[in-house]
Each structure stands twice: as structure tokens, then as C-alpha cells.
C-alpha positions in Angstrom: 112.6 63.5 75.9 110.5 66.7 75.0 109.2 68.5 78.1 106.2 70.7 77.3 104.2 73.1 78.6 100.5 74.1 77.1 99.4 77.8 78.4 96.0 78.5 76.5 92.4 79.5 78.3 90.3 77.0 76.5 91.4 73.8 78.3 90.2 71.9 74.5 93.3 72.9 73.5 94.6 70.9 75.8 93.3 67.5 74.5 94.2 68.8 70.7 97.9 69.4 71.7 98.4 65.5 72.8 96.5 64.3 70.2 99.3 66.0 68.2 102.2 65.3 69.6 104.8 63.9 67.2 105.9 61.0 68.8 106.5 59.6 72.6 109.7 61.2 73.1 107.1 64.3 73.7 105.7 64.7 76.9 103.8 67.3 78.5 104.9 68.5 82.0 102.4 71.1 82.6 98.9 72.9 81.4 98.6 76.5 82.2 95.2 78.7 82.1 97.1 81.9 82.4 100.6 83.7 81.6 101.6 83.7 85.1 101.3 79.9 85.5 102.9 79.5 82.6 106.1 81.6 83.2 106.1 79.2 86.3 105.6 76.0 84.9 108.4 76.6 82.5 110.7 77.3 85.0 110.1 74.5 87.3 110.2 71.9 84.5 112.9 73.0 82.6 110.8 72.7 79.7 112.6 73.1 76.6 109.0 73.5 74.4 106.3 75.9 74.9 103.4 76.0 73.2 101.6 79.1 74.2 98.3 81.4 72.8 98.4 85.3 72.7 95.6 86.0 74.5 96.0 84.5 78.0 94.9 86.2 81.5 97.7 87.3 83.8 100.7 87.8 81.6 99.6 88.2 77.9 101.6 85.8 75.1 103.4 88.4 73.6 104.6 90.2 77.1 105.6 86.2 78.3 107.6 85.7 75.4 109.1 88.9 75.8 110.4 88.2 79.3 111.5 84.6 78.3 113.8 85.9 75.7 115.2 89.0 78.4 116.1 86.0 80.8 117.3 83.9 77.4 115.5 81.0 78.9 116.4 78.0 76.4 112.6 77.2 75.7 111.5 77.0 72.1 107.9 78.9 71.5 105.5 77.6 69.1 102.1 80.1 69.4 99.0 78.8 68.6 96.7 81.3 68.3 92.8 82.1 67.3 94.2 85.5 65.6 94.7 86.6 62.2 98.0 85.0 61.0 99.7 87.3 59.4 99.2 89.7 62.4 99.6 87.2 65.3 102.3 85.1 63.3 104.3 88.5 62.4 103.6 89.9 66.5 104.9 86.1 67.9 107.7 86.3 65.7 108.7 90.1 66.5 108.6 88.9 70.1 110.8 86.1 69.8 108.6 83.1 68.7 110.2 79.9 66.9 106.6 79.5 65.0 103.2 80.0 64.6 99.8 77.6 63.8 96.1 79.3 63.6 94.3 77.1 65.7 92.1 77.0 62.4 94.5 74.8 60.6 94.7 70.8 61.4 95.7 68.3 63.9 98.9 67.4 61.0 99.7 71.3 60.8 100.6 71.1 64.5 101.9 67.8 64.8 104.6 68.8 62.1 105.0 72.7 64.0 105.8 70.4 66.7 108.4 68.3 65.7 110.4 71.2 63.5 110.7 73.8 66.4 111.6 71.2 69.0 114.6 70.1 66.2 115.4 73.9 66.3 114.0 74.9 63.1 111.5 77.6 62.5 108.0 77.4 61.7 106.4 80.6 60.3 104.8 80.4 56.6 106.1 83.1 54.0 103.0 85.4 55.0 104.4 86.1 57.6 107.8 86.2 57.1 107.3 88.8 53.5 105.7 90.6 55.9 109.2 90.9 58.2 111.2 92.1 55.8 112.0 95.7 56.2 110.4 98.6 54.4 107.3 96.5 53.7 104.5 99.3 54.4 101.3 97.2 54.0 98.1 96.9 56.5 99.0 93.6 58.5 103.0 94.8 58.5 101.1 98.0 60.3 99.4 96.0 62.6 101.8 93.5 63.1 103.8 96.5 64.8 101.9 97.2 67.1 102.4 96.3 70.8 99.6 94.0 72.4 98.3 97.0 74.5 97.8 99.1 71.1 96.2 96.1 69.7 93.6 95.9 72.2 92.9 99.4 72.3 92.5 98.9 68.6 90.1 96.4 68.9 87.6 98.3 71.6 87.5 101.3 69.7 86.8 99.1 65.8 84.2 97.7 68.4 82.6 101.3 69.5 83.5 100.8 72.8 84.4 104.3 75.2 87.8 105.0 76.2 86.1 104.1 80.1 85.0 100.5 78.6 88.0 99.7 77.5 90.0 100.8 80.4 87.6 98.5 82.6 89.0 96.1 80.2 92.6 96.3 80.3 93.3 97.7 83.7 94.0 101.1 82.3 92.5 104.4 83.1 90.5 107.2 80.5 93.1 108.8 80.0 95.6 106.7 79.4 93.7 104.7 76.6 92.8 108.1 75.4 97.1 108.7 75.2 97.3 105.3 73.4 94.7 106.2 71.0 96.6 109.3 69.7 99.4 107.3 69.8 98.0 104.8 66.9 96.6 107.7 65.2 100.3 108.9 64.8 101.4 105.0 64.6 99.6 104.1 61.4 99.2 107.3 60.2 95.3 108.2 60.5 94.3 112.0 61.0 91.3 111.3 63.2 89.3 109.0 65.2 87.0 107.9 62.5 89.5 107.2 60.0 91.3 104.9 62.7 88.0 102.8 63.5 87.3 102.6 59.5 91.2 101.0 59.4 90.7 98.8 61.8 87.0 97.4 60.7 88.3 97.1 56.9 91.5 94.8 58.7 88.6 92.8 60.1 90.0 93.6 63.9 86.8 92.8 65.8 87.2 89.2 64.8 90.8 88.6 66.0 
């Protein structure tokens, strides 16, 4: 038997992961709003499949699946995500992911994601794996490198939002969103503010 946990903030997703499970030898143990709760679940349950989002309030996808592989807790990871692919598939799989579905594809798409990664394959398509081969220099291997904190930045400033705005946003103060800001300047290689926001509106970041 299967024991899964669901952490995602839109409780549809819920419904969509059973509808998709493989088979009854799946069964979900737990269904988690937030990071935290998630991180929890996993632990109490023992649950050898994950299937998580990026964006999630408490303890962000990326940072969970960063402390799960630090403790080398046996869960699997399958992110299903509302961003990009070849950005969130090539951040999940930097962080230690074992595959990646858009929640744009279908209910088959995830059904099958489902059933490889709890067999202990992989499931990332070869977007996003081209894109993880070193010395690869494009646009979405540039974003894909950058942490989710840089990412969200990112996003508030291709949105014309002020360095206070987004701090109100992320917990973070001026000045230190002004420090990350310089930092992705440097990062992918933009000489001024302008140039960075015109980067990240031509990557389409406002809509991840």
C-alpha cells in the first residue's frame, strides 16, 4: 500500500488527486493546506509519496523539499504545480523532486506520474531535463536557478511593485529585497533595474 500525502492550497486539488490515483493499492493518509502541515503529515504517516505544489503558505515547496532530502526522509516527491514547467519542473528537480505535472495537463498525465515515481522512476519531461545539463545558458535554465526567494522578488518587481510591497509580501524588510534585487541583477546578468523587469515580463513571470 501507497501512503500519500496531498499539500496544495486549493483544496480542488484534492478531489483531482483521487480521482487519479493509479489503483487501490494507493491511499491517501493526509491533505495539507500548508508546508508546515505537510512536513508533519509526512512524518506521522510514514508516507512514502508526496505530492506537493510550490507555492504553499508556511514552508514553501521548494524549501519543504529541501529539508526532506537534508533529513533523507524516504518519501518520493511528485510536484504538481500551476508554474511554468520548465521553470518549476527544473526548480523541483534542483531541489530533490522525483517528477513534475503542470496542473494544466490531464487527469491520465498524473495518474501515470503517479504510478512511475511510487515504482521509483522519475517523471520529468526532456524540457526540463535539457534544461539540467550543465553549461546550458538559456532564459528558463536562468530562472530555473534561482532560489524561491529570488523568484518571488522577481515576480513583484516584473509586477511594478516597491521594494516595501513586496517585503509586506514575503516577510522581508526594504532593504533586504533591495539586497536581493542587486543580487539577481548580478545573478542573470542585467546592468540595471529596468533591464531586469523587461527580462522577467518577456519570461512571462507575472503569470507563474
Amino acid at each position: 500500500m501507497h501512503r500519500l500525502v496531498v499539500a496544495d492550497d486549493h483544496p480542488i486539488v484534492f478531489r483531482a488527486v483521487r480521482e487519479a490515483l493509479p489503483s487501490s493499492a494507493f491511499r491517501v493518509v493526509a491533505e495539507c493546506v500548508d508546508g508546515r502541515a505537510a512536513l508533519d503529515a509526512v512524518r506521522l504517516h510514514r508516507a512514502d509519496l508526496l505530492v506537493l505544489d510550490l507555492h504553499l503558505p508556511a514552508i514553501d515547496g521548494i524549501a519543504l523539499l529541501q529539508r526532506l532530502r537534508a533529513e533523507r526522509a524516504r518519501v518520493r516527491v511528485l510536484v504538481l504545480s500551476a508554474e511554468e514547467e520548465r521553470t518549476g519542473g527544473l526548480r523541483a528537480l534542483r531541489a530533490g523532486a522525483d517528477g513534475y505535472v503542470p496542473k494544466s495537463d490531464g487527469l491520465g498525465d498524473l495518474t501515470l506520474a503517479l504510478d512511475l515515481v511510487a515504482r521509483g522512476k522519475r517523471f520529468f519531461r526532456t524540457c526540463v531535463t535539457r534544461l539540467a545539463t550543465p553549461g546550458l545558458h538559456d532564459d528558463d535554465a536562468l530562472l530555473g536557478s534561482l532560489s524561491e526567494r529570488e523568484f518571488d522578488v522577481l515576480k513583484g518587481l516584473a509586477e511594478g511593485r516597491s521594494n516595501v510591497e513586496i517585503g509586506a509580501d514575503l516577510a522581508l524588510d526594504p532593504k533586504s529585497v533591495s539586497a536581493c534585487r542587486n543580487k539577481l541583477m548580478r545573478k542573470l546578468g542585467m546592468a540595471n533595474l529596468p533591464a531586469l523587469i523587461a527580462f522577467a515580463r518577456a519570461n512571462n513571470i507575472t503569470s507563474r
